[in-house]
C-alpha positions as CSV (number, residue, x, y, z in Angstrom):
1,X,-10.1,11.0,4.6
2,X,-13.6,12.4,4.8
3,X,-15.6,13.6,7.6
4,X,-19.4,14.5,8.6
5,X,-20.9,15.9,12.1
6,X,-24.0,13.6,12.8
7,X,-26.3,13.5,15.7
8,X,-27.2,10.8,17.7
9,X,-31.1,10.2,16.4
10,X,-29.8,10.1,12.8
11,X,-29.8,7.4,10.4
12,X,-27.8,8.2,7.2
13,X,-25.5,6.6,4.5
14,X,-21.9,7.0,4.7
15,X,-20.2,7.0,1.1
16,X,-16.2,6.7,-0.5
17,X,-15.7,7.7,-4.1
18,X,-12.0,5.2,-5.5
19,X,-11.4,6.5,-8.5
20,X,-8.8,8.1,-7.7
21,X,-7.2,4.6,-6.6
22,X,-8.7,2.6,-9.3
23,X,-6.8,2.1,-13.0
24,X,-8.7,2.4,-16.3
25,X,-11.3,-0.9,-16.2
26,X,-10.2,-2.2,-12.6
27,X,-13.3,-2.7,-10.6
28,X,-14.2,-2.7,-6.6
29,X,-15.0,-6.5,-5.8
30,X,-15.4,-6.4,-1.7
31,X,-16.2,-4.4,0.8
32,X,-15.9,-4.6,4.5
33,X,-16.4,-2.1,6.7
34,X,-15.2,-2.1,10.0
35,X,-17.4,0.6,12.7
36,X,-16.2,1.2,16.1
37,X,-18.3,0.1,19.3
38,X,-20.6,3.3,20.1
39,X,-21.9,3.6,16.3
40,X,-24.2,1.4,14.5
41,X,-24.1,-0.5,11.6
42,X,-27.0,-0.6,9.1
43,X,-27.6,-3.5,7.1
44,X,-24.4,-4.2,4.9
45,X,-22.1,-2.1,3.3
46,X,-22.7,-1.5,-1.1
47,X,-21.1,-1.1,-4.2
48,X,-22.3,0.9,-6.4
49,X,-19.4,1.2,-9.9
50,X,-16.2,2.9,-8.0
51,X,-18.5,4.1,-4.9
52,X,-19.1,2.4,-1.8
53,X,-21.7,3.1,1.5
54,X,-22.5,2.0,4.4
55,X,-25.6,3.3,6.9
56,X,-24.7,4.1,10.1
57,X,-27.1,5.0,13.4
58,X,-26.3,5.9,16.7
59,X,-23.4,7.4,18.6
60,X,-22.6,9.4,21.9
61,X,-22.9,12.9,21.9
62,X,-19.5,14.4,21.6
63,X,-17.7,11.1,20.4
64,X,-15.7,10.4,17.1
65,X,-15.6,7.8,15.6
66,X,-13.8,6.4,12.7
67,X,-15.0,4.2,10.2
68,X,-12.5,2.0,8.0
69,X,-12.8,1.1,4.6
70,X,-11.4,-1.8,3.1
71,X,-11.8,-3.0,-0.6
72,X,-10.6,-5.4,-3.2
73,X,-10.4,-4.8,-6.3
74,X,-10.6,-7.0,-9.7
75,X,-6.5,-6.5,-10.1
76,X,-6.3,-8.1,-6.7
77,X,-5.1,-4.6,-4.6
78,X,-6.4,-3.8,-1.3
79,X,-7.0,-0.1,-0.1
80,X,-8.4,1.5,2.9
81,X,-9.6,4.7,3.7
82,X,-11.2,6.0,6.8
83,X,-14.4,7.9,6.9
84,X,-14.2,10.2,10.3
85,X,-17.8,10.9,12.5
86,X,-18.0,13.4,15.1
87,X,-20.8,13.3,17.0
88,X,-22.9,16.8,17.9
């Protein structure tokens, strides 16, 4: 699980590295991304070879939030992983 401070005026990218889940030639097929009410979500979410982002705006001062993670990959497994944001 990986975790950033942001402030509410900022606008950034929020990204998961899978290698460690993927096998040798598997591949991420779908992403969804799932952002709690109180946080923003920018456009949709990318893959980019075993890395994924979504941009997120927004939040209330002193909140945390946690964004979920969800892929499929090309052998048919699902993982998710959780990205946490605390607000400043």
């Amino acid at each position: 699980m990986a975790a950033v401070n942001k402030r509410a005026g900022e606008k950034f990218g929020i990204a998961l590295r899978w290698e460690k889940y993927l096998a040798t030639g598997e591949t991420i097929l779908t992403v969804t991304v799932t952002v709690p009410t109180g946080l923003t979500k920018e456009g949709d979410p990318t893959i980019s070879g075993a890395t994924t982002k979504q941009n997120v705006s927004g939040g209330t001062a002193l909140a945390v939030y946690d964004v979920v993670f969800k892929i499929t990959t090309s052998t048919g497994a699902i993982y998710e992983d959780i990205f946490t944001v605390r607000m400043l």
